[in-house]
N, C-alpha and C positions, 0 to 999 in steps of 0.2 A: 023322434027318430030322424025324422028331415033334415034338423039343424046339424046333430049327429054327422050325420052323412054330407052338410055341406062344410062341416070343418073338417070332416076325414078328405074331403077333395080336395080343398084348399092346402092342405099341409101334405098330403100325400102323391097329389098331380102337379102344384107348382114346380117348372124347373130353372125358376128364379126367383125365391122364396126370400125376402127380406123380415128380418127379426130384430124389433126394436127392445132392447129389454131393459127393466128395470129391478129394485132387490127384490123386490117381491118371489123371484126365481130362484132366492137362494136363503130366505125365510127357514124351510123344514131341513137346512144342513145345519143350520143354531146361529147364522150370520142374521143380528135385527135389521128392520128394514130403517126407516129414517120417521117416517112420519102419524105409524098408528100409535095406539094408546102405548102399546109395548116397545115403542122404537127408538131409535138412538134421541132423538130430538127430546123425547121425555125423560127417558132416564137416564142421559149425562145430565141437564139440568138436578135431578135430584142428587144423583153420583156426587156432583160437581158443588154443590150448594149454591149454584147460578141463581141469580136475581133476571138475569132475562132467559131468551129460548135456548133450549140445549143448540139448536141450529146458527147459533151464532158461536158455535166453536166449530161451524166447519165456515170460516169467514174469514177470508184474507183479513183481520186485522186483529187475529191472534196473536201475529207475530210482532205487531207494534206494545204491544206489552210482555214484557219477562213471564210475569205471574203467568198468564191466557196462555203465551207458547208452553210454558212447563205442564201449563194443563192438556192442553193440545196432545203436547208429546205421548204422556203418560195413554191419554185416551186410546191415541194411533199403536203404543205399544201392545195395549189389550186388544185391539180389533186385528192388527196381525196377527195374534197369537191366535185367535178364533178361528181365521180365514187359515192360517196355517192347519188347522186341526180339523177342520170342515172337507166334509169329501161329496164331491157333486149328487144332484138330484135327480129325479126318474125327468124332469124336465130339459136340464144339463143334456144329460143322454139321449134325448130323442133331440136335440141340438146336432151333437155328436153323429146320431144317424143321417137327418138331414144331408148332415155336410159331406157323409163318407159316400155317398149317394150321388153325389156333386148337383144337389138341387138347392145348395144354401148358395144367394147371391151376394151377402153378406150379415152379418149380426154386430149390431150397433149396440153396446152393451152401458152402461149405467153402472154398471158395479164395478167400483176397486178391487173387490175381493180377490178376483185372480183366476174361480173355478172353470169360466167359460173357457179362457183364455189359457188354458193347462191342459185342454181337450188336444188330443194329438190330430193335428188337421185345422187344428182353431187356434194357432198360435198368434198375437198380435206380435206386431215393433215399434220397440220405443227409441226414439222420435218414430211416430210415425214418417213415413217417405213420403215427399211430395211429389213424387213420379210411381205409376206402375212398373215391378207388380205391386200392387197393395195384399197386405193379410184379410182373410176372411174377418177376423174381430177386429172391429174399431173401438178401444176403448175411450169414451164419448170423455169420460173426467180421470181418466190416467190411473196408476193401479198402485196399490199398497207395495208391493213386489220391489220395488225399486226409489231410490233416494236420488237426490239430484243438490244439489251447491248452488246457494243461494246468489255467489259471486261470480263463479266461474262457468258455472253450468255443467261442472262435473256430474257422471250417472254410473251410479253403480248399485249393485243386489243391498235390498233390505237386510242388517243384520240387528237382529233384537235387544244384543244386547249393550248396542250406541245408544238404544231410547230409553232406556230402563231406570235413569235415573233423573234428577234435576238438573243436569249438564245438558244443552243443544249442542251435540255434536258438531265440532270442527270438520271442515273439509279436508281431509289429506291431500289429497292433489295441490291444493291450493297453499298449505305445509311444505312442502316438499319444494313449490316455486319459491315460496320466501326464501326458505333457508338457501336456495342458491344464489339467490338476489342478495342476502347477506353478505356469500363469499364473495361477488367475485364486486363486493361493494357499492349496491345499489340500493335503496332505502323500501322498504318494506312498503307491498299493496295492502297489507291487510287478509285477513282470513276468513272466510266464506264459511256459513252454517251449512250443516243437511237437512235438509227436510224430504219426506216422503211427495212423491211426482202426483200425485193426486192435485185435482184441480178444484178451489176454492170458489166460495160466491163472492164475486165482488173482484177477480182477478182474471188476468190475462189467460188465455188456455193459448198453452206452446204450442197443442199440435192442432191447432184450431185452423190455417190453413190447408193442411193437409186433410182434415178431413172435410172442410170443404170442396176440395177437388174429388176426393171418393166420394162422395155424396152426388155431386155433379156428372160424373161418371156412372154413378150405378143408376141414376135416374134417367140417362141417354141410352142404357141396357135394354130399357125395357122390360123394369122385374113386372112377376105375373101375381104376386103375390104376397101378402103385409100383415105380419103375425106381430101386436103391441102386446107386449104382457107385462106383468108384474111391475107395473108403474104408472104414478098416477101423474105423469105431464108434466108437471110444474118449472121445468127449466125450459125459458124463452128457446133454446137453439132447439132442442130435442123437440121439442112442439113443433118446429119451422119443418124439421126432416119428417116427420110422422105426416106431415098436413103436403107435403110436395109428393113425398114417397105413397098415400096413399091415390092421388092426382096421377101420378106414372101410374101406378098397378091399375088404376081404373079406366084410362086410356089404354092399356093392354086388354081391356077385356078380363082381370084379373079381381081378385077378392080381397076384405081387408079383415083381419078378426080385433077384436079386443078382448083380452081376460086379463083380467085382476078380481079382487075380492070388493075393490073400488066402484063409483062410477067414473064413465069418461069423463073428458072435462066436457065445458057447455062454451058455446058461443057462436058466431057466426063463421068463424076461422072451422070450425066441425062439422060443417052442415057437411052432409053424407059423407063424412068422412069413413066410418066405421058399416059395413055390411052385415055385423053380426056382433054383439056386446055380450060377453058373456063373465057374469059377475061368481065368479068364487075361484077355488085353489087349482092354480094353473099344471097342480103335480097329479093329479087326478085327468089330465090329460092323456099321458103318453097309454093308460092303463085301458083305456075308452077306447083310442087308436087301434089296442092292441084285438080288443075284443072285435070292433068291426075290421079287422085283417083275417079274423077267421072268419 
């Protein structure tokens, strides 16, 4: 009942509540997560008939072979259709409360999927802006939602049925320049692929200064409080803001929680990082909240 009551403070008194999330948040809407038995990493491998990790088809050097991009594609088509069909969780929603509350200092999100960020109040931008105001969601690896040009850096809306077959989509923007480059007889750049704005391992993240200034920023706030869920760490940047972000809230005087179904990670980089570790289904939360508000 104590612990109880010190996550019901923590998430219900913080009035600069930071949320780092990962899939695990979005598991019980049918979107897999990446890394357990049931998770994308295993079973594109088998999907796929891969000789190595399913995790190497989210790897910038899909696109260096035809074969791996057309697998890619196919892959990204069925995980948007998912995400499109997928409707937020009891988690999602006490997100949503938070922030309508105005005690969410921001929510640093890990998922492509799109649900956080579809929340009315939680909308991200893409590019993120390297000036305030910033949006409440910062999407950490960029979002299924939207496609972008290989050449040009054209961005436009996800449409499903450019991915649907063994063609990588041309860039129309980048269409459109030639053919005037044609008339008025000037010799052709070349045409630019699309690919979905999600961010690869092994490749540059576009909005990666930007969220380094929100990050620098929200840690000069002074949040009071640091909710990790549904992820289990494994990306070097997301580690760095988790490990500084809970250093602010704890110079505040403020609290740090961890839930996943996972353990934390281990190392000297963790040493009291986490105030409270609590191991299982992060959607069996909002319901606990609910019961200690009566």
């Amino acid at each position: 009942r104590q612990l109880l009551e010190f996550v019901f403070y923590t998430i219900r008194h913080s009035r600069k509540l930071v949320i780092v999330a990962g899939a695990g948040i979005s598991v019980s809407a049918g979107i897999p997560d990446f890394r357990s038995s049931t998770g994308l990493f295993k079973t594109l491998k088998n999907d796929f008939k891969l000789k190595v990790s399913g995790q190497d088809m989210f790897d910038a050097s899909v696109y260096r072979d035809a074969e791996s991009a057309k697998s890619f594609q196919v892959m990204v088509h069925g995980l948007h259709n998912l995400c499109e069909k997928a409707t937020r969780t009891a988690f999602h929603n006490l997100i949503s409360e938070i922030s309508t509350e105005n005690r969410l200092l921001r929510l640093y999100t890990q998922n492509v999927d799109g649900l956080d960020a579809s929340i009315n109040g939680l909308e991200t931008a893409v590019p993120l802006p390297l000036r305030p105001p910033w949006p409440k969601t910062v999407q950490l690896h960029g979002g299924l939602q939207t496609v972008v040009c290989s050449k040009c850096g054209w961005m436009g809306p996800f449409k499903p049925e450019l991915f649907g077959d063994d063609v990588i989509p041309d860039c129309t923007e980048c269409q459109e320049l030639d053919s005037v480059r044609i008339v008025v007889g000037k010799r052709t750049q070349g045409i630019g692929k699309l690919r979905p704005r999600i961010v690869l391992y092994n490749e540059f993240n576009p909005d990666g200064e930007a969220i380094g200034k929100i990050t620098s920023a929200d840690l000069r706030s002074r949040p009071d409080g640091l909710l990790v869920v549904g992820t289990s760490l494994k990306i070097p940047g997301v580690r760095r803001i988790v490990r500084e972000m809970s250093n602010a809230v704890h110079a505040a005087k403020g609290s740090v929680i961890w839930i996943n179904n996972d353990d934390p990670p281990i190392g000297k980089e963790f040493d009291s990082c986490f105030d409270l570790i609590i191991k299982g289904d992060c959607q069996l939360l909002p319901g606990i909240l609910s019961e200690l508000d009566e």
